[in-house]
N, C-alpha and C positions, 0 to 999 in steps of 0.2 A: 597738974597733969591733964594731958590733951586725951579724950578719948575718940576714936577715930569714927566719924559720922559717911554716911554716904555722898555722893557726890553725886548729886541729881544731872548735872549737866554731861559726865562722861558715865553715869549709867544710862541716859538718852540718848550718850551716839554709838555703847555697848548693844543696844534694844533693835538700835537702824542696822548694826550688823549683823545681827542674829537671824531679824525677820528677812532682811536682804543675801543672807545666804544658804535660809533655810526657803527661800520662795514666796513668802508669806506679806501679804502686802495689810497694812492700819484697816482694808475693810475687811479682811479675813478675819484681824482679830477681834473688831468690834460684833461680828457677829458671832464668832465663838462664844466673845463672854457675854453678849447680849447685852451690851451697852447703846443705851438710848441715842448719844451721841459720839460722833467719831471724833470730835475734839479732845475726849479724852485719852485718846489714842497718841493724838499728835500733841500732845501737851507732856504726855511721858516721852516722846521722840526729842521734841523742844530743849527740855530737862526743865520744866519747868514744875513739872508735879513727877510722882515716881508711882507706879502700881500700888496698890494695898496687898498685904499680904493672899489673900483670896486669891485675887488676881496673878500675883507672882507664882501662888501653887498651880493654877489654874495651864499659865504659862510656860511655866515648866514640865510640867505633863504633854503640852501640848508640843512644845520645841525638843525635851528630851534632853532638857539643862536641867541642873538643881538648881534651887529656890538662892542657894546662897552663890551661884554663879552669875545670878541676873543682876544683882548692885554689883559698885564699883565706890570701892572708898574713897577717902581722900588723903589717901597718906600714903598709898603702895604703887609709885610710877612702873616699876616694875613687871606688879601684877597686870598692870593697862597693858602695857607692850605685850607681854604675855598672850592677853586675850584676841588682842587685835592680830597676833600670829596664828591663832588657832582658828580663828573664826576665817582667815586666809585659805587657811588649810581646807576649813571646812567648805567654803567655795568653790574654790577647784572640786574637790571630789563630791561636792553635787552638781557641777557643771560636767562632768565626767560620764557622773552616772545620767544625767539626761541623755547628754550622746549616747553612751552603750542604748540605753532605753529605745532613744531614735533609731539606733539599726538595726535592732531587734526584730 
């Protein structure tokens, strides 16, 4: 029996859609969490390494995601499609709300 691990490389390109439609660019968050280096930023972007739990708490406070919406398994294609609809979604309607902002 297979139990289902994370999937560091499409929870890397779930992390690029998040911070890219919530606005937030690798040196916003390495100064949120105070990380010395910003390779470790782009190392979880890469999929080469994944947050630590800290950090995912951290993260998720910070984007307004839960902690268990930031992985991406490796056994639910589904669930991917899913996210990458929502995070679509979530786009548009902060590219929206910029505009309204801007005519304000």
């Amino acid at each position: 029996m297979h139990y289902p691990l994370i999937d560091k490389e499409k929870t890397g390109r779930w992390l690029k859609l998040l911070f890219a439609a919530k606005g937030v660019r690798p040196k916003d968050i390495q100064r949120y969490l105070s990380l010395s280096c910003i390779q470790t930023v782009y190392r979880w972007l890469e999929g080469t390494n994944i947050p630590s739990m800290d950090h995912l708490y951290a993260l998720s406070s910070l984007l307004g995601v839960s902690v268990n919406q930031f992985v991406v398994g490796n056994s639910d294609d589904e669930e991917w499609r899913e996210r990458r609809e929502a995070c679509a979604r979530l786009w548009s309607y902060t590219a929206v709300q910029k505009h309204l902002h801007r005519s304000i």
